[in-house]
Phi, psi and omega in degrees: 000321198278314176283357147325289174306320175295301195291344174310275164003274173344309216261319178296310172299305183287342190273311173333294179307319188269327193272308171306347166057022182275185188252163172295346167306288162315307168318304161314311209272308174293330193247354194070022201234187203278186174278312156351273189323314168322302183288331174288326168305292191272011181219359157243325194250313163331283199333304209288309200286339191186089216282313190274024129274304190318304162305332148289323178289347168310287182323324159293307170335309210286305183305308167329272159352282175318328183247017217261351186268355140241018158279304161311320184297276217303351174277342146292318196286292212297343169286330158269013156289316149353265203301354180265354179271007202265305193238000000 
């Protein structure tokens, strides 16, 4: 029963991450579970349960991943942008 539930999860997850295109961070946040758990679930467990969803959700992680250093720049621009609306 209890691995029912994981893989439900699993199954949940990776689906959430390919139609939304959030990050493991988001996903976690949105479902309550740690980020850990999100990446061993979708980089581990996925692979065994579903191999051609492991493969989209790679693809997204992946993209992520690639862009994700410009989401950080831009999330520095607007925080000093904040504070200068500040003064």
């Amino acid at each position: 029963m209890k691995n029912d539930s994981i893989e439900k999860r699993v199954i949940l997850l990776a689906q959430y991450i390919i139609d939304s295109k959030d990050t493991v961070r988001g996903a976690a946040k949105k479902y309550g579970v740690s980020k850990s758990t999100v990446h061993k679930d979708v980089s581990e467990r996925l692979k065994e349960i579903s191999p051609s969803l492991y493969d989209e959700v790679r693809k997204v992680l992946d993209e992520n991943k690639a862009e994700r250093h410009i989401r950080g720049g831009m999330a520095t621009k607007l925080k000093y942008k904040k504070l200068n609306a500040l003064f």
